[in-house]
N, C-alpha and C positions, 0 to 999 in steps of 0.2 A: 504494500500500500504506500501511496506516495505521502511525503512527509507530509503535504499541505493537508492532506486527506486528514491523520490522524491527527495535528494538529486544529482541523474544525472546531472539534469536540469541546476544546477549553480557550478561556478571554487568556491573551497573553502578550507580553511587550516584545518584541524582537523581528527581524527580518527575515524571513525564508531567502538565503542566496542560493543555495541549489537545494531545488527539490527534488531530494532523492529518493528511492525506494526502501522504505523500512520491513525489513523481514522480524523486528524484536523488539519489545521493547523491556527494558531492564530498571530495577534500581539498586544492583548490588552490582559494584565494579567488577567485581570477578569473574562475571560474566558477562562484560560488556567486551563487544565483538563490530568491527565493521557493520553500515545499516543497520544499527540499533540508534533508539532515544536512551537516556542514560537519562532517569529522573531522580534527581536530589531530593533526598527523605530526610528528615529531619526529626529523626526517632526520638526514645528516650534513653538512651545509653552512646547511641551512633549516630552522628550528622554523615549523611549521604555528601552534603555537600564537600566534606573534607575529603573525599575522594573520589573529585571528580576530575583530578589531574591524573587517578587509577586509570579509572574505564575511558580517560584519553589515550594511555599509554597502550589499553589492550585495544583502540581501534576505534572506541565511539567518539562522532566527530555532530551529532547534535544532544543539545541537553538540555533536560526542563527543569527548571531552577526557581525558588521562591526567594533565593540571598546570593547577594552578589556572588559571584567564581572569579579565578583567575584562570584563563586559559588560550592556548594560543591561537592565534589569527582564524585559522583556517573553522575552528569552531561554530557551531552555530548555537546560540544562547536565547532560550526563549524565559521569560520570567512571568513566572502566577502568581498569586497569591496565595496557593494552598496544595503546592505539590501533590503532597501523598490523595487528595482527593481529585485532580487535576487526572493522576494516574488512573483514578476510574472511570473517569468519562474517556479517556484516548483511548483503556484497552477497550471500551464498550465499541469503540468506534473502531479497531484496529481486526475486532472479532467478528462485527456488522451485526451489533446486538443479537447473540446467541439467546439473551433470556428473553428477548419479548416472544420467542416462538415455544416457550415450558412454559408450564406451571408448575411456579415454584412458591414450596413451603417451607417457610420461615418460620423457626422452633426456638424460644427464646424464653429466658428460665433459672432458675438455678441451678437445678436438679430435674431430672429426667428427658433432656434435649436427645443424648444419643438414643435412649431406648425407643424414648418417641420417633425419632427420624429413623429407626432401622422398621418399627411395625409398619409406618408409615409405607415405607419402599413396599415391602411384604405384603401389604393389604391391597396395593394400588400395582403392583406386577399383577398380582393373582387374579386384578379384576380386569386385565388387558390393559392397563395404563403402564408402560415400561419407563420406570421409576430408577433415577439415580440416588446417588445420596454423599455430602459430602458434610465433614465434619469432626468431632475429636478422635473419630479411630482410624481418619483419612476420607478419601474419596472410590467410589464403586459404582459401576453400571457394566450391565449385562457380561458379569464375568472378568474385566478390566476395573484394577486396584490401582490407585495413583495415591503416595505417596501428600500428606501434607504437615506443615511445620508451626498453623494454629488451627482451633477451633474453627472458626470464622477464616478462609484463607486471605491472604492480601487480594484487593479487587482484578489485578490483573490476573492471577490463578484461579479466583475463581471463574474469570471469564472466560480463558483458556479453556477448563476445567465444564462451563457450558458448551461451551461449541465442541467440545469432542464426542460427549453425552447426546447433544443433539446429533450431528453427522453418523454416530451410531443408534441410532435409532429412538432415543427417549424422549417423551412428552412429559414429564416431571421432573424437577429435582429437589428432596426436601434436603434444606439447608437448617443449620447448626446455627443461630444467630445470637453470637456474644456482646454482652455489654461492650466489651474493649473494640469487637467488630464494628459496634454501631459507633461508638465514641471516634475513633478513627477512620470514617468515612469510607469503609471497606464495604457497604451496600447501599450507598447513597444514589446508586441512580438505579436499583432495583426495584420494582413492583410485582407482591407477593401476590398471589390467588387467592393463597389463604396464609392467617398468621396464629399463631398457639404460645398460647403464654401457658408454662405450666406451673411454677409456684415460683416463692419469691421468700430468700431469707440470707442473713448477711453474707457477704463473701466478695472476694478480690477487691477489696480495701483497702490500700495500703499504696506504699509508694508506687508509682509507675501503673497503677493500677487506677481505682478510683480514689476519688477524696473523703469519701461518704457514702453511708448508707444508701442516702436522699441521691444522690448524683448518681449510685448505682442503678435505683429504681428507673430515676427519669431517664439514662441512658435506654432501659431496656424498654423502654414504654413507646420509644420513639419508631420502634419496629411498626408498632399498628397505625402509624400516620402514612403507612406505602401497601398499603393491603385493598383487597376488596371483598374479603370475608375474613373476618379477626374469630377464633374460639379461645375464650377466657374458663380457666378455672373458679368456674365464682364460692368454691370451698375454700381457694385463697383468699383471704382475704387483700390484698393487693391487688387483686383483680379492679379494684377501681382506681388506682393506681396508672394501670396499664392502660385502660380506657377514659384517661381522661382528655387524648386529644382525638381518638378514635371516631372515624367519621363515617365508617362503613359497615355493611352489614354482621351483627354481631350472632354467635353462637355458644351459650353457657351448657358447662360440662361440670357433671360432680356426682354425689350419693347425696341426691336430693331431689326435689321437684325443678329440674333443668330441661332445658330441648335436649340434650344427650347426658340419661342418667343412669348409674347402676341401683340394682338391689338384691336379697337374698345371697351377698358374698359370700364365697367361700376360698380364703385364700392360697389355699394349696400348703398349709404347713405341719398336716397331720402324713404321717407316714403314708394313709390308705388313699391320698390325693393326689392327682399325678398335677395338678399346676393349679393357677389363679379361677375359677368362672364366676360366672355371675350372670342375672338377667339385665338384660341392656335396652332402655327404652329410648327409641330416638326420632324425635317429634312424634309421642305416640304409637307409632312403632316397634312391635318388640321384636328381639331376638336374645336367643342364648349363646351367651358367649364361654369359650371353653379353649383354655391356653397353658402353653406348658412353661409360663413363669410362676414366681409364686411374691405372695410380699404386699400387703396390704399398697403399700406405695404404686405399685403396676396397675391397679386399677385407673388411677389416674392417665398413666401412659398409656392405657388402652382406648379408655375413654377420647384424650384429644385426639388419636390415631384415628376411632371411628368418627368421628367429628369431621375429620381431612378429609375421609376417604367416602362419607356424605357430601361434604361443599365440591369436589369433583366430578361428583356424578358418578361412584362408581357400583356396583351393585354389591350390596353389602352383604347378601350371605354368602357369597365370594370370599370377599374381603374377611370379613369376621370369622371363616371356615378355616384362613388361611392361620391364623393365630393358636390353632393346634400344635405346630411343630417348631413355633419360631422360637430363635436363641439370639441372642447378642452378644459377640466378642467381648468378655471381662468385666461384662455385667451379671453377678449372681453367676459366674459360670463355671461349670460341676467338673472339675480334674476328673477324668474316667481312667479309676486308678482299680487296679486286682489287691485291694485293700480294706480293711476293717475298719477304716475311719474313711470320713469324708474330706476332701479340699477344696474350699470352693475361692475362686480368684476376682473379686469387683475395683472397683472406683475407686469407692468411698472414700472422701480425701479432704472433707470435714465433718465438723462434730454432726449435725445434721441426718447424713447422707451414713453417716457410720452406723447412730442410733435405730437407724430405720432397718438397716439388714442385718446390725445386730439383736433386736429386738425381734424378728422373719425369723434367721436361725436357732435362737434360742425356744423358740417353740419343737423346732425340729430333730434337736440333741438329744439324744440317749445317754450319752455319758457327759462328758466335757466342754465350751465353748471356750477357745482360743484365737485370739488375735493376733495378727502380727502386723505393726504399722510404722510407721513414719510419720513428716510433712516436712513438706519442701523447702528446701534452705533459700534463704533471704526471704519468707514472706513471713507474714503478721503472728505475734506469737500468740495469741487469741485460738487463733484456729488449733496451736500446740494444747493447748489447753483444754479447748472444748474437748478435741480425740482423746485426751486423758481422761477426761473425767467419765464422757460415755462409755468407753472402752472398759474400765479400773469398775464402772458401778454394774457394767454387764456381764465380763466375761468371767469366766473361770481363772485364766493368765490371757495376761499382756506381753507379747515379745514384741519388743520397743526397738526398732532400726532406723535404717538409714531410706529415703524416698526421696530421689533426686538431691542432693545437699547443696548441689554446686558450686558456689564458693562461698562456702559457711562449714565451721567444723562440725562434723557431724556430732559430736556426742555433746555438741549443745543444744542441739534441737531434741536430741534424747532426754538431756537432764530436764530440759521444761516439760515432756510428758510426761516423764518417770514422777516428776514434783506433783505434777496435774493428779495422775494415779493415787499416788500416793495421800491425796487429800482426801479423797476418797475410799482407802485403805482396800485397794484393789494390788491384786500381785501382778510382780513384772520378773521378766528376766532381759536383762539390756545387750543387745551384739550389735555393732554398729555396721559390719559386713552383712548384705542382705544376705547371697548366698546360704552364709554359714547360718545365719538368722533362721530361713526357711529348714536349712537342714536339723537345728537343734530343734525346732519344732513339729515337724516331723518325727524325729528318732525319739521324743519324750509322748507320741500318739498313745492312744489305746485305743482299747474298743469302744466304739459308738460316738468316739469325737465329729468334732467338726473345728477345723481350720479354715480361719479364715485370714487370707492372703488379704488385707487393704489398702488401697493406693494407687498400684501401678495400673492394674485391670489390664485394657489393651495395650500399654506401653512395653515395647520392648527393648528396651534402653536405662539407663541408669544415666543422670544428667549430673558430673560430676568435675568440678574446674571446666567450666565451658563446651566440655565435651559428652556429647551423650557414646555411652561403653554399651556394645550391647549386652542385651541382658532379656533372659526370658525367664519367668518363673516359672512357665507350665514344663518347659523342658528338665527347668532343675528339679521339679518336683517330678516329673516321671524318672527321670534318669536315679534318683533317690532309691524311687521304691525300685523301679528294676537290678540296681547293685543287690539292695538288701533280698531282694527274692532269689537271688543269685546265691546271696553267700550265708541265706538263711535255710 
């Protein structure tokens, strides 16, 4: 595409002297190549603009810039006022709007974005809508896995990220939409079909993060001023929170008198239960619903899921049939181990989200409930806190590690849970090595436990001095018990 072309999209000061052909457009010098834009970001850690004498050096010779550069002659310098949002109207226009030809749903929330956006996919394939999905455990359609490095991707990726979705054949994509996503103008020229709030409680607070509770909320509220059907949690109370600039057709979901309600639960946590059902009434409409999660919590995710897959038009005993066999990557998800105790691998990566599956398992335990957690270095010691306390007042023991550290020492992020536990007069035993962490808890199993792995879920990495090391639990935990069935 020619420069002037991808240039349309945004107000900018500067001169086109040759308009050239842009095959890329980038904002990380490393990858700046011949025919590329080279757009200067101005992060929270890294100014893009301090290295735009880089991606001169490996080849890019036009650049979009919000503060002055130095660079030479032959350069081409365009100046906006708002870079990183600048970058989402070019790729819109670089890709030839991929999203205006989806319907795309936008999942936005504290807690339950990925389960929602995987039933989502699951209910909307099943009923002929070929459904991608992009978000914290990456991007997926039809069999093709792509790699991503936030929740919310940068606007140029996810644009990328449409048009390949669409050219293979998708007419949906539900998206993952983070407060940080919205704050940072990484869906600003999007319009949703439908948008799902599913609850709302403290979290990413903190430096680099938000400033506030209040600024977290209105960040994630600003999702439903680009919708043209919003479904609200109205059992959250936040829900009017979410709806207060909302100007489009609304759809309420809960265990209530709502357009999309459950009743007669039964949550899946008796041994004779194989998962979550319940009767599901939607605009008077019943159906029975019957799934192989479990967890008072998943009603809710099932709930907006029906909700979606209603506002699309899709036929719902389809849809809702489909919710028999579905699983989500390291959410609740059961290590299939030739073993006498359970392991099961999730998220959970606050107090919140910990309480809720600890509270699911502990109904399900025959003998023991164990933990083993972390939280992630450099963020808010609150959240160390809260995981102590829920953890220490639920479980049997606490094995207290390491979860991403990165540049924080680990066994200070331990000594604030270990303190938290402790106030509570809950057992711990402390290894700052996850590995070894996973394997003592393991080797002290018995019968009719239940371990629970919380933190990493789908990550398979360890994020440690800048560097993510890989790292999978599910392999360390089979390769465990396989040694020991070996030499037992």
């Amino acid at each position: 595409m020619l420069l002037s072309k991808v240039l349309s999209a945004v107000d900018f000061v500067g001169d086109v002297k040759n308009d050239e052909e842009i095959t890329e457009i980038v904002y990380d010098s490393r990858l700046a190549k011949p025919a590329c834009i080279f757009v200067c970001i101005a992060g929270y850690s890294v100014d893009g603009h301090n290295f735009a004498q880089n991606a001169y050096d490996n080849g890019a010779r036009c650049f979009v810039v919000e503060k002055d550069v130095s660079l030479p002659d032959d350069a081409q310098v365009f100046k906006v006022s708002d870079s990183r949002r600048s970058l989402g109207a070019m790729s819109a226009e670089f890709y030839s709007h991929p999203d205006r030809e989806l319907k795309l749903i936008g999942i936005t929330g504290t807690k339950g974005k990925t389960t929602t956006a995987h039933l989502v996919q699951k209910m909307l394939n099943s009923s002929g809508v070929p459904c991608g999905i992009i978000g914290t455990v990456g991007a997926e359609f039809n069999g093709n896995r792509y790699p991503t490095n936030n929740t919310t991707p940068e606007s140029f990726e996810l644009y990328k990220l449409f048009r390949k979705m669409l050219d293979d054949g998708a007419k949906a994509v539900a998206l993952e939409v983070s407060s940080i996503g919205i704050k940072q103008g990484r869906v600003d020229n999007l319009n949703f079909a439908v948008g799902v709030f599913t609850n709302l409680s403290p979290d990413h607070i903190g430096k680099n993060e938000h400033d506030s509770f209040a600024e977290y909320a209105d960040y994630k509220s600003k999702l439903f001023e680009h919708c043209n059907i919003a479904a609200f949690n109205y059992d959250d109370e936040a829900h009017s929170i979410m709806e207060k600039n909302c100007k489009c057709k609304k759809i309420s979901f809960g265990v209530g008198n709502y357009d999309v309600s459950a009743s007669n639960i039964n949550t899946g946590e008796s041994s004779s239960s194989k998962g979550l059902s319940f009767d599901c009434s939607v605009f008077g409409e019943l159906f029975e619903v019957k799934t192989s999660l479990k967890g008072y919590f998943n009603v809710y995710n099932v709930l907006a899921s029906i909700a979606v897959s209603k506002s699309v038009g899709c036929d719902l005993e389809k849809a809702i049939a489909s919710l028999a066999d579905v699983q989500v990557r390291g959410r609740v998800e059961s290590v299939q181990l030739d073993a006498d105790f359970d392991v099961i691998i999730d998220y959970a990566h606050n107090g919140l989200s910990l309480k809720s599956i600890l509270e699911t398992l502990e109904k399900e335990k025959k003998n023991r409930l164990i933990c083993l957690f972390g939280s992630v270095g450099g963020r808010t010691q609150e959240r160390r806190e809260e995981m102590g306390v829920v953890a220490g007042s639920i479980c049997d023991l606490c094995v207290v590690t390491s979860d991403n550290p990165n540049f924080e020492d680990p066994m200070s992020v331990i000594a604030d849970i270990v303190k938290a536990i402790e106030s509570v007069n809950g057992k711990h035993y402390a290894e700052p090595d996850r590995e070894k962490a996973i394997e003592y808890a393991l080797s002290i199993a018995q019968k009719g436990d239940i371990i629970l792995l919380a933190g990493k879920g789908h990550e398979e990495y360890q994020l440690i001095n800048g560097e993510k090391i890989p790292f999978s639990e599910k392999e360390i935990v089979e390769n465990y018990v396989r040694r020991n069935k070996k030499n037992g």
